[in-house]
N, C-alpha and C positions, 0 to 999 in steps of 0.2 A: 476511283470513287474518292469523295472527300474524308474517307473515313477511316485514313491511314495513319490520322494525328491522334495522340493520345488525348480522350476527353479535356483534360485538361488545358494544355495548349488549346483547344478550341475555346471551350469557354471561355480564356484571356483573350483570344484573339475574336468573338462574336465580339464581349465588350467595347472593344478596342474598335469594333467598326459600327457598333452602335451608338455608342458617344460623340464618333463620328459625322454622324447621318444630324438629316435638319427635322427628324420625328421628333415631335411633341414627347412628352413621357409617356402619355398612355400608347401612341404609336411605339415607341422602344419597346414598352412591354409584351405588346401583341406580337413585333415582329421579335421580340428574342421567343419568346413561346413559340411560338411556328416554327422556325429554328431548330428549338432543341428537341419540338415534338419530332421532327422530320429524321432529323439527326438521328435519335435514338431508335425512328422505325429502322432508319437505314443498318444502323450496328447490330440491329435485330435480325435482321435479314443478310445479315454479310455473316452470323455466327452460325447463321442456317447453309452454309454452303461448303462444302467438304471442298477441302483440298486438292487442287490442281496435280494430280500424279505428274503431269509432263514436267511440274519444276523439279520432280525428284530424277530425272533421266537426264543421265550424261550422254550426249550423242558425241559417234566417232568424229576425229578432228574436221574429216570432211565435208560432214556432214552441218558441221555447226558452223563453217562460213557458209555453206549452201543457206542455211537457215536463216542470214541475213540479209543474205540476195535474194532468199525466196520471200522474208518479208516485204523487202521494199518493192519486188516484180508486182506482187500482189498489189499493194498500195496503186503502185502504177495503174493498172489494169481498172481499178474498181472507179479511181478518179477520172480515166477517161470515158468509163462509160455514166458518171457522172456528169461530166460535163459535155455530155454528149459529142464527144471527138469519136467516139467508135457507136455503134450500131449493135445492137442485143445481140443478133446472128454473128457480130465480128465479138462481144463481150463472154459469149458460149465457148464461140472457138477460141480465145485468149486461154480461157478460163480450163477448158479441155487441156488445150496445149502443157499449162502450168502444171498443172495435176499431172500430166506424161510426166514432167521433166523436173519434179521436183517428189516424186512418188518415193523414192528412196528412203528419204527423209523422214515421209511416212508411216514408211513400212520397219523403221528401226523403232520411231517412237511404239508404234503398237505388238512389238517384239518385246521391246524393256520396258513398258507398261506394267504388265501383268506383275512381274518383280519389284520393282517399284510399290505397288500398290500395297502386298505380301511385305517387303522389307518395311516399309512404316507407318501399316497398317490405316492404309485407304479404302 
């Protein structure tokens, strides 16, 4: 989300692309409005959302290179059946297969979860 910048760097940087653009002033003004209203729904709703436990989970060594070959497997899989190179009934069976062969990985996360959550206080 764009709302990993602290307010302020944003507000220099809307300016900065608003001085920019070929809007009239009153166009400036309506679209930094729009903007900041959106902005700030968004920072509303990002302070409405507790904490991800799994960034507080250290997985075993093996597991954490699984975890980047499982991400990119995945990546694989969901692109082909985007671009229709594979077929729903081959995108199930991928999709099956992965879940077999990366369940480990899983099953540690939702082991050191619950600790996690308990150590700081999720």
């Amino acid at each position: 989300m764009f709302t990993y910048h602290p307010a302020e760097r944003f507000e220099v940087r809307l300016e900065t692309n608003i001085s920019a653009s070929s809007f009239d002033d009153a166009g400036k003004e309506k679209y930094k409005r729009v903007i900041i209203e959106q902005m700030n729904d968004a920072r509303e709703k990002q302070a409405k959302v507790k904490l991800d436990p799994s960034a507080f989970v250290i997985l075993s060594s093996d597991n954490v290179s699984r975890s980047s070959e499982a991400i990119n497997e995945a990546k694989a899989i969901v692109l082909k059946a985007m671009l229709n190179e594979i077929t729903m009934e081959e995108f199930d069976k991928k999709a099956d297969e992965f879940i077999k062969k990366y369940q480990p990985i899983i099953d540690e996360y939702n082991q050191k979860i619950p600790e996690a959550k308990t150590k700081y206080g999720l």
